[in-house]
C-alpha positions in Angstrom: 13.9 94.3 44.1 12.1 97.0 42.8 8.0 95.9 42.0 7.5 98.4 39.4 10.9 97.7 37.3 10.2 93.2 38.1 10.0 91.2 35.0 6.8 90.0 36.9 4.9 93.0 37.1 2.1 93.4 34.7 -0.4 96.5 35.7 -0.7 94.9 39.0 -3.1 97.8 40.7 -1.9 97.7 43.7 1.1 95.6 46.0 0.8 96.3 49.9 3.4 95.4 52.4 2.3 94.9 55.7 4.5 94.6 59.7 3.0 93.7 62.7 5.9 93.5 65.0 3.6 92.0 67.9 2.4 88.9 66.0 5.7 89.0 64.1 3.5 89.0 60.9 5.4 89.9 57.7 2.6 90.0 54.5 2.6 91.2 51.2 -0.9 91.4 49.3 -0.8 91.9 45.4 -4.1 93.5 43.7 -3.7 92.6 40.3 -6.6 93.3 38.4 -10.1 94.0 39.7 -12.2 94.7 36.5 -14.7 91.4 36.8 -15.3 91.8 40.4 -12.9 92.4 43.5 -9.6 90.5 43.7 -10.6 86.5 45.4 -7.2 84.9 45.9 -5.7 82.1 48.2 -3.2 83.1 51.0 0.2 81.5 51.0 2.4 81.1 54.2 6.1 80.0 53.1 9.7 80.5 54.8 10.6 82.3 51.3 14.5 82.6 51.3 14.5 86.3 50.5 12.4 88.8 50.5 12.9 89.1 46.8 11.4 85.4 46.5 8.3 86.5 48.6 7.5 89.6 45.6 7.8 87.3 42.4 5.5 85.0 44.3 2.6 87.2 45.1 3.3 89.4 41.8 3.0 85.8 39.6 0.1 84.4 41.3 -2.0 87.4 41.6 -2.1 87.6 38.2 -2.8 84.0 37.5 -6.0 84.5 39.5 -7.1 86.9 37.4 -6.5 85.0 34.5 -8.3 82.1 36.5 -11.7 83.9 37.4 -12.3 85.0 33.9 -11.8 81.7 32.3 -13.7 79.8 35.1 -16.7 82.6 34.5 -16.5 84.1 37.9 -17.2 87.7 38.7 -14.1 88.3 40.4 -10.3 89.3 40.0 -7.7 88.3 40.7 -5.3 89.1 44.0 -2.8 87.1 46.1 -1.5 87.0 49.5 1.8 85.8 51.3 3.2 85.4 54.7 6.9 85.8 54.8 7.3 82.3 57.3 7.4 78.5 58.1 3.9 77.4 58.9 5.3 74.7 61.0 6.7 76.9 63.6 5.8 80.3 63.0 2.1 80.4 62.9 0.4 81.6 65.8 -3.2 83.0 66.7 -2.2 86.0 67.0 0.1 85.8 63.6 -3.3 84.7 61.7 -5.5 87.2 63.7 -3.5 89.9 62.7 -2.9 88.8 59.1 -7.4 88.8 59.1 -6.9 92.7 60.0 -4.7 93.1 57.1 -7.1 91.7 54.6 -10.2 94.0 56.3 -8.1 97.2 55.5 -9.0 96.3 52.1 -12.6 96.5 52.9 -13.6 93.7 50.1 -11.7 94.8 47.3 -9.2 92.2 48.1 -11.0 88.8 49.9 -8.3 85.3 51.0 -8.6 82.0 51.1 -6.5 79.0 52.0 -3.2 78.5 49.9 0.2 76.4 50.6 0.7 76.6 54.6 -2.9 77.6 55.7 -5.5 75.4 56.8 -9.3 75.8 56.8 -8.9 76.4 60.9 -6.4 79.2 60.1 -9.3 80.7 57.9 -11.3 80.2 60.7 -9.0 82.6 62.7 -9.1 85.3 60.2 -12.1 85.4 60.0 -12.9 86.6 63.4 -11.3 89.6 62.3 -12.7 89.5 58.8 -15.7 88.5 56.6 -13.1 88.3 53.6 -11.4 85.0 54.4 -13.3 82.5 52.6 -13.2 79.0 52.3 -14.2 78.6 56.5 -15.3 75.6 58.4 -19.0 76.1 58.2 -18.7 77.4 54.6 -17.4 75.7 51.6 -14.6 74.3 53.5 -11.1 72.7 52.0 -10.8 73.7 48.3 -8.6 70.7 47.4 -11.4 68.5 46.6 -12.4 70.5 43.9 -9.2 71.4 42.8 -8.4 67.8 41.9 -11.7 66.9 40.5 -11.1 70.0 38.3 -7.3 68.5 37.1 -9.2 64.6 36.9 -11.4 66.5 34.4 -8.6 68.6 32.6 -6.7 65.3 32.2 -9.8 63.7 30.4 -10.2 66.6 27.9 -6.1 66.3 27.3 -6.7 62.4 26.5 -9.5 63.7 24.3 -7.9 66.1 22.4 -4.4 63.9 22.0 -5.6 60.4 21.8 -9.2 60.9 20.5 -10.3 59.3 23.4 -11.4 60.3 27.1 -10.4 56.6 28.0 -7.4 56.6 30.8 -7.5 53.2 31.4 -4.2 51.4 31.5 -2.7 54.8 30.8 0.0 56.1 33.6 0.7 59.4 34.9 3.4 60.5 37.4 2.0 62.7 40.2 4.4 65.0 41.6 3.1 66.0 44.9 0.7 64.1 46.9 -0.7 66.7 49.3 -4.3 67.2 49.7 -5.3 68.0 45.7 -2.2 65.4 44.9 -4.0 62.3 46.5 -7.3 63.2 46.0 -6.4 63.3 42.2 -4.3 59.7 42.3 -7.9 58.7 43.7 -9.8 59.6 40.7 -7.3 58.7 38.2 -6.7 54.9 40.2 -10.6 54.6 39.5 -10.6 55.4 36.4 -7.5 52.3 35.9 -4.9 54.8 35.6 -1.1 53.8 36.5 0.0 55.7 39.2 4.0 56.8 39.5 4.2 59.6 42.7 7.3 61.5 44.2 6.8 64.2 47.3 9.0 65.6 49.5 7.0 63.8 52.4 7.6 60.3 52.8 4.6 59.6 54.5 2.3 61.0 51.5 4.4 58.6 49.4 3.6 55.5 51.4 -0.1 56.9 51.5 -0.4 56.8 47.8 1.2 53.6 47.5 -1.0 51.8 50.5 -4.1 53.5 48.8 -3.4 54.1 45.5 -1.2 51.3 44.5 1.0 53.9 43.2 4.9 53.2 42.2 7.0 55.7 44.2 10.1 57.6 42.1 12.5 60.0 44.2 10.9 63.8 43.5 14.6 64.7 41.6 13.6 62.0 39.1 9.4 62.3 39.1 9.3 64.6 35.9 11.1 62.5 33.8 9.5 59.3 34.4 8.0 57.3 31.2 4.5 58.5 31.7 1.5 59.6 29.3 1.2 62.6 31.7 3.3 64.7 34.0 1.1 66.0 36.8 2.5 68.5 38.6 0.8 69.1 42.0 3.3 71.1 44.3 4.8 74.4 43.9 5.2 76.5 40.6 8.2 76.9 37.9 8.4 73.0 38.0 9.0 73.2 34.0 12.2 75.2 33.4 15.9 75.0 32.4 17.2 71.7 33.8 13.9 69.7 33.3 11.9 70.9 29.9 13.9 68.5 27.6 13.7 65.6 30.2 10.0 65.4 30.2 9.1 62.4 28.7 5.3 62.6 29.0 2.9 63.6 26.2 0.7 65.9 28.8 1.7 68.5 31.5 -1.4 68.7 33.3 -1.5 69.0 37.1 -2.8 71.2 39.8 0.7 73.5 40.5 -0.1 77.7 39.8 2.8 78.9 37.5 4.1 75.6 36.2 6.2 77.2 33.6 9.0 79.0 35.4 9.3 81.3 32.2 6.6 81.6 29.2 9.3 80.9 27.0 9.3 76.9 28.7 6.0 77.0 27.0 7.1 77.2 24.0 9.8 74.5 24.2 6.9 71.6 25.1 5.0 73.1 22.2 7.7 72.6 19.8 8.8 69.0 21.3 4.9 68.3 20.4 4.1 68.1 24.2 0.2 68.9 25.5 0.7 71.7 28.0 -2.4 72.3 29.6 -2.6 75.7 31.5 -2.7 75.6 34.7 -5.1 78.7 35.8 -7.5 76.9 33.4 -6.8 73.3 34.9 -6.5 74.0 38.9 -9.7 76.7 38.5 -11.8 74.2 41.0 -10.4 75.6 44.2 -11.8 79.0 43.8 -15.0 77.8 41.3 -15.4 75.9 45.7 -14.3 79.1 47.1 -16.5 81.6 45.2 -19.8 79.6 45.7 -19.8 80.3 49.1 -22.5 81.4 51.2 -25.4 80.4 52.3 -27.2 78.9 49.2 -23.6 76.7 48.5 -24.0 73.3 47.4 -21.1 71.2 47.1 -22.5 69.1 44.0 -23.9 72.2 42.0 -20.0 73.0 42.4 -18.6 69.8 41.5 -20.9 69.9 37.9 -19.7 74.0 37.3 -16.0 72.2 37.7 -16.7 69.6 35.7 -16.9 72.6 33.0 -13.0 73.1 33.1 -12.9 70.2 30.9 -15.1 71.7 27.9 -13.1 74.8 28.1 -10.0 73.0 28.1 -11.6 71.1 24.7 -12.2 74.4 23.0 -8.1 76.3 24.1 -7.1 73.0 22.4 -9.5 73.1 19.3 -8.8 76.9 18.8 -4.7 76.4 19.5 -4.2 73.6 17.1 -6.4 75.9 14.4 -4.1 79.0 15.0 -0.6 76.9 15.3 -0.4 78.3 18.9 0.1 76.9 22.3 -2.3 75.9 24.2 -1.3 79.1 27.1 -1.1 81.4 24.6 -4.5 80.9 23.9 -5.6 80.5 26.8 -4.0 84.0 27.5 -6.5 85.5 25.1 -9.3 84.0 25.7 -9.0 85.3 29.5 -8.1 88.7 28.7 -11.1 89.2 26.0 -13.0 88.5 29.3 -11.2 90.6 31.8 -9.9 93.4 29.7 -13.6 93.1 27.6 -15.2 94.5 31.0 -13.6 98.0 30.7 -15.2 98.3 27.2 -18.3 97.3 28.4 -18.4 99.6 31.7 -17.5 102.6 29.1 
């Protein structure tokens, strides 16, 4: 695959490939755009299938992250990172050591955090090499309880805006994906007398959601189709495409998955079947709201009320979408870009 000629290149400044044959570390870093503030963006390790697979990833999410800082208010941009390799059996010390070296030749205009596959130790380990890797032990720590405080908030100003009501009790949503943001959600959304249907491809996350949740377990082939009032997709992105946009039976999409939509154009198919797509840069913004307010002043409930924010702005891409006849991303789209793309004209 070529990067400039990919149907998911958009202006990206800047894509770096980077080898380490000792550690055996295989990266790519995507800069997408850094007018806000230099590129803040998680760091993915996955055994991608081709090397093709690893490119759309980091070219998709970078962007999304710079879509995500400006609507979450931050003075960053938005960037991505991604080890070519199965964190299971391929992560080393000196994998991890090497891949904090890579992020310091960027000398802050690109700064990690933890993603799919890393851990808060791993950032640990970069960041003996690096003061870029965010998100550390004795900083702000795991992301994910943000994250899904964040989507327990989107979810409320979805009920709002379709039922007139931030009430979800006795409503159900099916959770697919019960990792760390996954069952911290069900959490929230059991206290607040939600219905709980969950599918993951771990069967010991299932049995953890049921034993603590009380949640009804679907297999993860069936999860998106299941008679919900929301479909809460928590795993990996393009969950919403061919085979399964006309079997969603849910009212709401809203869940804590980057890139939800495998194409825009899957969008526009909820939006004309009258389903509540809530965008998931705006929804899943916790993560790096956590992430960004590190440092020595950080205070984990200061954080928690900035996230609770997500659902006012969610309110207002739902207000303004139903006034222009748009969907809710398209909006959302704007809105971000007024922000990020606002900053030039203001620099000049």
């Amino acid at each position: 695959m070529s990067v400039f000629s990919s149907n998911d290149f958009d202006g990206h400044e800047a894509v770096v490939f980077h080898n380490d044959p000792a550690s055996g570390l295989k990266a790519i870093v995507g800069i997408h755009n850094t007018n806000l503030g230099p590129a803040l963006g998680g760091c993915r390790m996955w055994p991608y299938e081709t090397e093709d697979e690893a490119i759309t990833d980091v070219l998709r999410l970078s962007k999304g992250m710079t879509y995500k800082a400006a609507l979450a208010g931050l003075d960053y941009g938005g960037g991505k990172a991604v080890i070519i390799g199965d964190p299971r059996t391929e992560k080393t010390e000196a994998l991890l050591r090497a891949m904090g070296r890579f992020v310091q030749t960027f000398a802050g205009r690109y700064q990690t955090a933890e993603d799919v596959g890393m851990t808060v130790g791993d950032m640990d380990v970069l960041r003996k090499e690096t003061p870029y890797a965010h998100g550390i032990s004795n900083g702000s720590g795991n992301p994910s309880p943000a994250t899904a405080f964040g989507v327990y908030r989107g979810i409320v100003a979805a009920f709002r805006h379709r039922f007139g009501s931030p009430d979800l009790a006795g409503r159900t949503v099916a959770v697919q994906g019960v990792g760390s943001v996954g069952i911290t959600l069900c959490r929230y959304l059991m206290e607040a007398g939600v219905e709980l249907i969950v599918a993951d491809i771990d069967p010991d996350r299932v049995r953890a959601a049921q034993e603590t949740c009380g949640a009804t377990a679907v297999a993860i082939d069936d999860i998106h189709r299941a008679e919900a009032d929301v479909f809460a997709p928590c795993a990996l992105g393009a969950v919403v495409n061919d085979r399964t946009v006309n079997e969603i039976q849910a009212e709401i999409v809203a869940g804590s998955a980057n890139n939800q939509l495998a194409e825009a154009r899957h969008g526009a198919i909820l939006h004309d079947r009258g389903i509540l797509y809530t965008p998931d840069y705006v929804i899943n913004a916790g993560g790096l709201i956590d992430v960004a307010a590190e440092g020595p002043d950080y205070n984990s409930q200061a954080v928690l009320e900035r996230v609770a924010g997500i659902e006012e702005t969610l309110v207002r891409i739902f207000a303004r979408a139903e006034k222009e006849g748009a969907a809710p991303e398209t909006i959302a789209d704007r809105m971000a870009e007024e922000r990020f793309l606002g900053a030039i004209r203001e620099a000049a």
